[in-house]
C-alpha positions in Angstrom: 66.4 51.5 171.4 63.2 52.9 169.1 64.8 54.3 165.4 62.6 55.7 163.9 61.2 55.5 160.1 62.3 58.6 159.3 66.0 57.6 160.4 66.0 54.7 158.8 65.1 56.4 155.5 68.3 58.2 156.1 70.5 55.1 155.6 68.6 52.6 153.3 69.6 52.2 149.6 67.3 54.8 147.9 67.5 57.9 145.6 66.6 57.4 141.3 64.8 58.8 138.2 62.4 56.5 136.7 59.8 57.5 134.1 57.0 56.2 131.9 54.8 56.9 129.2 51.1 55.7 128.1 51.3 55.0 124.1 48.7 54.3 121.6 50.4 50.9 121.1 51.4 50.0 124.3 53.9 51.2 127.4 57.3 52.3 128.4 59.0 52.4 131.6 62.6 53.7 131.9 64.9 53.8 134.5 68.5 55.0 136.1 70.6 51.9 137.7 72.2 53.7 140.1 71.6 52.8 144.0 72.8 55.8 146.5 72.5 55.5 150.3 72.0 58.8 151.9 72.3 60.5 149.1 76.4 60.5 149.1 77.5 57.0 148.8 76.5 55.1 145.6 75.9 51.3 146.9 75.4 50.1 143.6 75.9 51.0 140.2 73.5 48.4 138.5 70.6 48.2 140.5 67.3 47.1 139.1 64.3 49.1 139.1 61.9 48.0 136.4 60.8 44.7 137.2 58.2 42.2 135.1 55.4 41.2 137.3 53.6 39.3 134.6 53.9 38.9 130.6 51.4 42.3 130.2 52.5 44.2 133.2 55.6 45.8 134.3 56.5 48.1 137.7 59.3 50.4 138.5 60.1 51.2 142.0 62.3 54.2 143.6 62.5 54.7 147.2 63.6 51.6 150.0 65.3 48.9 147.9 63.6 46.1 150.6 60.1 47.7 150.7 60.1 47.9 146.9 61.3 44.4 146.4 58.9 43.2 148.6 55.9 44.9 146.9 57.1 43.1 143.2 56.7 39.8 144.9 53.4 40.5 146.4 52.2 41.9 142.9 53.7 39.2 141.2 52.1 36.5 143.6 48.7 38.0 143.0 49.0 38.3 139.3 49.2 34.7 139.0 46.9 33.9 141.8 44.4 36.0 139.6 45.3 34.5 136.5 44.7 31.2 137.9 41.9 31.6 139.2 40.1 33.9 136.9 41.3 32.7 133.7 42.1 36.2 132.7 45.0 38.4 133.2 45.0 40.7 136.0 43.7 44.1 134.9 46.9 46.8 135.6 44.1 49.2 137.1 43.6 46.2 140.0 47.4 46.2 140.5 47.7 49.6 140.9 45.1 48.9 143.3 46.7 46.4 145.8 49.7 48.1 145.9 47.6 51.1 146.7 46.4 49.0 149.6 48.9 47.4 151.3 50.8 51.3 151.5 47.4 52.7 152.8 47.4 50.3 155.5 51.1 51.0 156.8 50.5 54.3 156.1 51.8 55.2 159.8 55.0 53.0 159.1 54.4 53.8 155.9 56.5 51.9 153.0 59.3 54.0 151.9 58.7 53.3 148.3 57.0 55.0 144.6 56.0 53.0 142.3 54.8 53.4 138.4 52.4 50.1 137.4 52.1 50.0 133.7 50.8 47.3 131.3 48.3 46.2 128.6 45.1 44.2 129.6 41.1 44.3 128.1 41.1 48.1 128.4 43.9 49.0 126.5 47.5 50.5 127.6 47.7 52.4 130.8 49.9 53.6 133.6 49.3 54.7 137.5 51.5 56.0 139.8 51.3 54.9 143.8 52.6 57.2 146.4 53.8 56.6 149.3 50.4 57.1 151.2 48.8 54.7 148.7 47.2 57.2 146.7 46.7 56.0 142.9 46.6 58.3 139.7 46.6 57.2 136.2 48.9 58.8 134.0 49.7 59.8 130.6 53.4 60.2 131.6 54.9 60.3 135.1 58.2 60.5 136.6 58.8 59.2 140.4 62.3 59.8 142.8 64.5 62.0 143.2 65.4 63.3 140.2 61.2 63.4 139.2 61.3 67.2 139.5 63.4 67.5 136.3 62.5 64.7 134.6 58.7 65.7 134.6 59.5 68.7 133.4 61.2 67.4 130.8 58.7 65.0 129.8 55.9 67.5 129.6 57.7 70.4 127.6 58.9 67.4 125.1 55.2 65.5 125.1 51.7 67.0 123.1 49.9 64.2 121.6 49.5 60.3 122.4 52.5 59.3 120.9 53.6 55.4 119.5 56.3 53.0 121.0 58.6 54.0 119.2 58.2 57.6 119.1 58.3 57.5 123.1 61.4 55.6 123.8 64.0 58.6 122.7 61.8 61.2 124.7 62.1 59.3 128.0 65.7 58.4 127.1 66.4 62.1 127.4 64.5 62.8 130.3 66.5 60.5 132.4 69.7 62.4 131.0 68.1 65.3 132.2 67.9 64.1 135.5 71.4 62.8 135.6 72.6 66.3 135.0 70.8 67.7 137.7 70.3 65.1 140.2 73.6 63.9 141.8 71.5 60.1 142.9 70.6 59.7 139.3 73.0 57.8 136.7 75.7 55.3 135.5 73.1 53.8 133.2 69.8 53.9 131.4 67.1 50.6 131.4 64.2 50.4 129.2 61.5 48.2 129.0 58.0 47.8 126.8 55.1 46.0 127.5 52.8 45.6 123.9 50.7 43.4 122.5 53.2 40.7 122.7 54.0 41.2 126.3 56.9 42.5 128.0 60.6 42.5 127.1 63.4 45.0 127.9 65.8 46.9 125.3 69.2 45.0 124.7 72.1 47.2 125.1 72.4 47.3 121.2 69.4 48.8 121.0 70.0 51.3 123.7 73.0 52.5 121.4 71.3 52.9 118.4 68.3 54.9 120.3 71.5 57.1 121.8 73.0 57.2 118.6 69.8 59.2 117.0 69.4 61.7 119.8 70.9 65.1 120.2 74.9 65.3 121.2 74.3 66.9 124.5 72.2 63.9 125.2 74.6 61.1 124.2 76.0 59.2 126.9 75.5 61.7 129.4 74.9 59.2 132.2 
């Protein structure tokens, strides 16, 4: 019996806020941990969505938890298969770019999966987001799944000028908490990670506190 894609999107793990911002010093990505199938039943409560693909580039993923998985393994094969061969890191612009690919081409069995490349290469700090379709836009700051609507929002209203590391990580704290109030496949807890001039690493959960610590009550814990 033929299911189709569209049914099959129905049941797979799926449903997530994850958001990022381009900063004069670097990158951040943050993400939910909380895994819902169909909307309704939470499958997991610490699933992973901001994954290291190499020491200056990072990827969250929202959508299908096997199509995204398998997309950080391709990216992660080719980073090193560039490095290797190149001598060079792999510029996050030509990331962006194969993931942009390999969605194009299944494009009518296409990959139920968003994605939001970041890193640091030659050019500087940057950060694209990959649809579905494989279309590629750099951002300043993005927000992909299902709770995207608010957190953009969010993000936008809170963000003017480039900001620094630092000054980013509390602003896309909140904007996750924002989604979790509004978005019931958003929640049980917040991951955060940077990619700088010294490469990638991902908050501990002291730090977390003392960034939730510093921000508004309403905004404390919420998720």
């Amino acid at each position: 019996m033929y299911i189709s894609r569209d049914e099959i999107g129905k049941e797979v793990f799926h449903g997530t806020t994850t958001v990022g911002a381009r900063c004069s010093d670097g990158i951040v990505l943050a993400t939910d941990t909380r895994v819902v199938a169909g909307y309704t039943f939470i499958a997991h409560k610490r699933g992973k969505k901001v994954h290291k693909i190499d020491d200056h580039l990072a990827v969250t993923i929202s959508g299908g938890v096997a199509d995204a998985q398998a997309l950080v393994d391709l990216l992660r094969v080719q980073s090193r298969l560039y490095r290797l061969s190149r001598k060079v890191p792999m510029p996050v612009k030509s990331a962006a770019s194969i993931a942009s690919l390999v969605m194009f081409r299944n494009r009518f069995y296409r990959l139920l999966v968003q994605l939001i490349i970041g890193g640091v290469d030659a050019y500087g700090p940057s950060i694209y987001q990959v649809e579905p379709f494989g279309g590629v836009v750099e951002e300043r700051y993005v927000a992909t799944g299902s709770g995207s609507p608010t957190a953009v929002g969010y993000l936008e209203a809170s963000i003017r000028d480039e900001l620094t590391i630092e000054e980013a990580i509390p602003i896309l704290i909140e904007a996750i908490n924002v989604a979790t109030q509004r978005n019931t496949a958003t929640g049980n807890d917040i991951e955060i990670a940077i990619v700088d001039s010294k490469g990638y690493r991902e908050l501990t959960e002291k730090e977390k506190e003392e960034y939730l610590q510093r921000l508004s009550p309403r905004f404390q814990r919420s998720i």
